[in-house]
C-alpha positions in Angstrom: 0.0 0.0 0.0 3.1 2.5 1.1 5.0 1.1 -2.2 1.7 1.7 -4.0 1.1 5.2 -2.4 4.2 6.6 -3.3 4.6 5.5 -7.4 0.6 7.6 -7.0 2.6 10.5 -5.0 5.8 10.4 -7.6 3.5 10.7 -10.8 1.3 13.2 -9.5 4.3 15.7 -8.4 6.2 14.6 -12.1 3.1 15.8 -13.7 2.8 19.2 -11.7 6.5 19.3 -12.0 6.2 19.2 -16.2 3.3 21.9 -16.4 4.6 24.6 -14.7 8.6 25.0 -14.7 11.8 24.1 -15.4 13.2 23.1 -19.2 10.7 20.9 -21.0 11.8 18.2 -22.3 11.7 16.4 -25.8 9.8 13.8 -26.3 12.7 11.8 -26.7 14.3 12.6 -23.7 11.6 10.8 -22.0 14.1 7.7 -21.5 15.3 8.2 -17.5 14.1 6.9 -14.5 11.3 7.8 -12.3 12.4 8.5 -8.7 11.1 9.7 -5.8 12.6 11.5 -3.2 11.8 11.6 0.6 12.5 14.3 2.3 11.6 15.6 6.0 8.7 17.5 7.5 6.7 20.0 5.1 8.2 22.6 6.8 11.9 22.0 7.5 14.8 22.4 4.8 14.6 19.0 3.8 11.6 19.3 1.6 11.6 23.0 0.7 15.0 22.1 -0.8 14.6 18.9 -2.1 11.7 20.0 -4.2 13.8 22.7 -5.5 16.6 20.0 -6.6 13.8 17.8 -8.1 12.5 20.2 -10.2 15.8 20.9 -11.0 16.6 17.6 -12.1 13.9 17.0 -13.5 14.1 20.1 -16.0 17.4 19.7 -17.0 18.1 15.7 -17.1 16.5 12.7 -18.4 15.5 11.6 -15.0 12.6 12.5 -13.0 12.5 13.1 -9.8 9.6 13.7 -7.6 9.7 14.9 -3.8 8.0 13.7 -1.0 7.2 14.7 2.6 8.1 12.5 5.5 8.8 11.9 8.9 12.9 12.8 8.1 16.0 10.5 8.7 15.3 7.2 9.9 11.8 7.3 7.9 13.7 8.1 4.7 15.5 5.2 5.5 13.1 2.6 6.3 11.1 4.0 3.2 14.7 2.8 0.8 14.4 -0.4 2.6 10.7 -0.9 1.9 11.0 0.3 -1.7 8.7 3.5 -1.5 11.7 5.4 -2.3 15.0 5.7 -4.5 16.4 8.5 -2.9 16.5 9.8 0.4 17.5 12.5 2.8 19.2 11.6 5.7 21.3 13.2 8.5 25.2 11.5 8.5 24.8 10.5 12.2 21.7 8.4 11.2 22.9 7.3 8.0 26.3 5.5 9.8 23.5 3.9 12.2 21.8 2.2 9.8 24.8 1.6 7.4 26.3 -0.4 11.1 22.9 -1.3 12.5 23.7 0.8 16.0 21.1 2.8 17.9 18.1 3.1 16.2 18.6 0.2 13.8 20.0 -1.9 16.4 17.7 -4.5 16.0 17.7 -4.7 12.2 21.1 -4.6 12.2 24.0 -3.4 9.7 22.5 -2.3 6.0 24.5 -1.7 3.2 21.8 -1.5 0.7 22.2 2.2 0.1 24.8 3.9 -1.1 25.9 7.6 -0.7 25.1 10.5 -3.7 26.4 13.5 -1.9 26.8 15.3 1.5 25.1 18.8 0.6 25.3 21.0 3.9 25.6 21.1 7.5 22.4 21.4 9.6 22.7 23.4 12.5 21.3 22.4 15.9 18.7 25.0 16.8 17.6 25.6 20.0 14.6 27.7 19.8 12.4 29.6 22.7 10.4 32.8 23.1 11.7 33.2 26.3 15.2 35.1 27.0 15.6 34.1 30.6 16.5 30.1 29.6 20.4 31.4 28.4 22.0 27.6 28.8 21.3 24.0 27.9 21.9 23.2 31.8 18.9 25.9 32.1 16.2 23.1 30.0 16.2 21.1 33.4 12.9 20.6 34.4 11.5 22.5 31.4 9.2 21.3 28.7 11.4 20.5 25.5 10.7 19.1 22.2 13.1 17.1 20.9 11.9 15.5 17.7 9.9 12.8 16.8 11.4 9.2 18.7 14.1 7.3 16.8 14.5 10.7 14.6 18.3 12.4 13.9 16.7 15.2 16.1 16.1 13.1 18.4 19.8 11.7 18.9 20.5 15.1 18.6 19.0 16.3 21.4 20.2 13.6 23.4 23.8 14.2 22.7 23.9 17.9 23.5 21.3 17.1 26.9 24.3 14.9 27.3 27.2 17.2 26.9 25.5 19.0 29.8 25.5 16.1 32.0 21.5 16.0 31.6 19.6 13.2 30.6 16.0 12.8 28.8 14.6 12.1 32.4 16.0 15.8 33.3 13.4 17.2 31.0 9.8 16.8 30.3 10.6 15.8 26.8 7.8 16.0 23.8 8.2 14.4 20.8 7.1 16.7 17.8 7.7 17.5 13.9 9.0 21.2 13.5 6.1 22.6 12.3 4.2 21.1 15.9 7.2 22.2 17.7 6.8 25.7 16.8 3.1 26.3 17.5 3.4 24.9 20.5 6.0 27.5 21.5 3.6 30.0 20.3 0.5 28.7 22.3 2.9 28.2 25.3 2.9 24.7 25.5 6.9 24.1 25.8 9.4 26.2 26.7 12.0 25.0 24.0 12.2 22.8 21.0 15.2 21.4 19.2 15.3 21.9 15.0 17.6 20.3 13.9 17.9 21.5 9.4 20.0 23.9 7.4 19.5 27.4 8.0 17.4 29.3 7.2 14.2 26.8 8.5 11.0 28.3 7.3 9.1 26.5 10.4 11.4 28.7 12.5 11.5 31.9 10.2 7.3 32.2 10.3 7.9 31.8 14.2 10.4 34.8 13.8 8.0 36.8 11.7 5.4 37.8 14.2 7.8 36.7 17.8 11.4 37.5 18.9 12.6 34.4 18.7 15.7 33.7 21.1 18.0 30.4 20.0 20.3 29.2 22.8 24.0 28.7 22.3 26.2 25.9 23.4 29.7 27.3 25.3 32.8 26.8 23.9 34.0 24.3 26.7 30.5 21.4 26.2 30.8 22.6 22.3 34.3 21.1 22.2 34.0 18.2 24.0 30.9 17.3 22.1 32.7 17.5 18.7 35.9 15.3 20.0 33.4 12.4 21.3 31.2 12.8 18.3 33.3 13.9 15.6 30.3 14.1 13.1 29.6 17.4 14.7 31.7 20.2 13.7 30.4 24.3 15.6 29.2 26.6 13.8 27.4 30.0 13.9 23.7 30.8 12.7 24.2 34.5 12.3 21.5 36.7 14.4 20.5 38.0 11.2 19.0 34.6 9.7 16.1 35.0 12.6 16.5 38.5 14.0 17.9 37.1 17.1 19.3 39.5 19.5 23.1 37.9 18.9 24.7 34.9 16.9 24.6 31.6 18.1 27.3 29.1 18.6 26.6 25.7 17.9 27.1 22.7 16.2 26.0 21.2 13.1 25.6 17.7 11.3 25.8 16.6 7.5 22.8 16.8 5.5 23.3 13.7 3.0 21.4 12.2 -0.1 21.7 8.6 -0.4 20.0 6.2 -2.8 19.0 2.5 -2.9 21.7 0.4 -4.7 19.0 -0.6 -7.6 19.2 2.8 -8.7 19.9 2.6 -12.0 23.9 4.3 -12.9 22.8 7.1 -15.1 19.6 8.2 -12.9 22.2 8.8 -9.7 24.4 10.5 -12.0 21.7 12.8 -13.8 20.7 13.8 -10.2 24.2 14.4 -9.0 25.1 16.6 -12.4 21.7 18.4 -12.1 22.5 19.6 -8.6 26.1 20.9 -8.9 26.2 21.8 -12.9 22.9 24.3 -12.0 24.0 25.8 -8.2 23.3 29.4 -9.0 19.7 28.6 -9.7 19.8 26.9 -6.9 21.0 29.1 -5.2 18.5 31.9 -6.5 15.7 29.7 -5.2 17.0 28.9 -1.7 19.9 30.8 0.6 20.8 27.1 1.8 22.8 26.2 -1.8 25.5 28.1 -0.9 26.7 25.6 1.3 26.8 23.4 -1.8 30.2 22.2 -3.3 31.8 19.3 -4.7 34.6 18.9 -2.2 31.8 18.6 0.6 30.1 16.3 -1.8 32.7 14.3 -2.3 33.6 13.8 1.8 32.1 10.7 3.1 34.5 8.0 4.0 32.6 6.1 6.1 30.0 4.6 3.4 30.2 3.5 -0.6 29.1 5.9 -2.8 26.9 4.6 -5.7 28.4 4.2 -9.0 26.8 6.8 -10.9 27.4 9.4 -8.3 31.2 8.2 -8.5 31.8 8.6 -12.6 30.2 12.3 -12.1 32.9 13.2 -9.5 35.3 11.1 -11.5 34.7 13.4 -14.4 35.5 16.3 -12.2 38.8 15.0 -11.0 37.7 13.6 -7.8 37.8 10.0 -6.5 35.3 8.8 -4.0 35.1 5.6 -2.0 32.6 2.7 -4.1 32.2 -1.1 -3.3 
């Protein structure tokens, strides 16, 4: 039914996607895949962006590529697995989880039935509130927090810096909500704080900023550091205070957003997608503020899993050799 669902989902958006933008193709051009892309909540990064790089693709390649909402990382995942995807969004933390069957996959154990199409741009851990007097992580004790839906990269997100601050899940009074639910129940008063985890700008958290001051807590230097050497897929970073109108910058730290794709995915539809993204960045780039982040030698980073052989002869052709199986 899922499997069933989504071919309805993919053909719908490829048909919107062919009536009103992007280059329109010859009739006999119609020769590449159909693939649809999962993304993340309908009003996080994931699937802003990701409908922008369909459309994209789909305008300037022989592939087509629809986007999808979901329920973010480890759905994307699971959806590969069940076949109601080809391609996927995923955070790099979650991804190496499933790829070694750890955490949340530690019951289905290791899966190597993906492979990696490129890391595209760090996601910075927000912590968002409308109230100034919470300044530290250590001040979320006893507070009512969002921290992503259960099992999602948010989720172990939140954990990690709660963590770093020698606080636990038990130390909060922890909800478990999508961005968009995260932020109207900061505006109704229902938390206190909730943890967005996306590239910057988020829209969820820019229409929160539109009509409140918005206030995002940063992590000190000290917890910061030691979070990054135990976890080394963090790296800190800065959201500048004037992405949200925040009274100052934010330090904090930030994860890989990566697209990965199901290892049936034919060669020359991972390679269309790959060339569509990177040979068309300042459209991209006119259309959303996050494709600035975009380059090949981030693209090209991942060590840790495969790469799938189309994605590999586009960076090939650019001089670059990632890892494949």
């Amino acid at each position: 039914m899922k499997k069933t669902l989504a071919i309805i989902l993919a053909l719908v958006m490829i048909l919107s996607l062919c009536a009103c933008g992007g280059t329109k193709k010859e009739e006999e051009d119609a020769s590449g895949g159909y693939l649809v892309f999962t993304t993340g909540g309908e009003t996080g990064t994931y699937y802003g962006f990701g409908n922008i790089m369909a459309q994209k693709v789909t305008g300037t390649t022989t592939t087509y590529v629809a986007a999808i909402a979901s329920g973010g990382s480890k759905a994307n995942i699971e959806a590969l697995q069940a076949g109601d995807a080809q391609l996927a969004f995923t955070q790099y933390d979650v991804m190496l989880y499933a790829y070694q069957g750890t955490n949340t996959f530690e019951d289905v154990g290791p899966n190597d039935s993906f492979a990696v199409v490129a890391a595209l741009y760090p996601e910075s851990v927000h912590i968002v509130m409308l109230n100034p007097d919470i300044k530290s992580v250590a001040d979320l004790k006893g507070k009512s927090v969002s921290i992503g839906a259960a099992g999602s990269g948010v989720y172990f997100n939140a954990i990690d810096i709660l963590g770093a601050y020698g606080l636990s899940e038990n130390d909060i009074k922890p909800t478990y909500q999508s961005f968009g639910d995260s932020v109207e129940a900061l505006q109704d008063g229902q938390i206190d704080a909730a943890f967005v985890v996306a590239g910057a700008p988020v829209s969820a958290v820019t229409s929160l900023a539109a009509t409140n001051q918005v206030y995002l807590i940063s992590l000190d230097a000290e917890h910061a550091d030691k979070l990054v050497a135990d976890i080394p897929t963090y790296s800190k970073t800065t959201i500048p205070a004037s992405i949200y109108g925040t009274p100052e910058d934010c330090a904090t730290v930030a994860i890989n957003a990566v697209i990965i794709a199901d290892n049936s995915v034919a060669d020359d539809d991972v390679y269309n997608f790959v060339k569509g993204v990177y040979e068309n960045l300042p459209q991209l780039l006119d259309a959303h503020a996050i494709a600035s982040n975009l380059s090949l030698d981030l693209a090209s980073s991942i060590t840790a899993v495969p790469y799938h052989p189309g994605a590999a002869r586009y960076y090939a052709e650019q001089g670059i050799t990632v890892p494949t199986r």
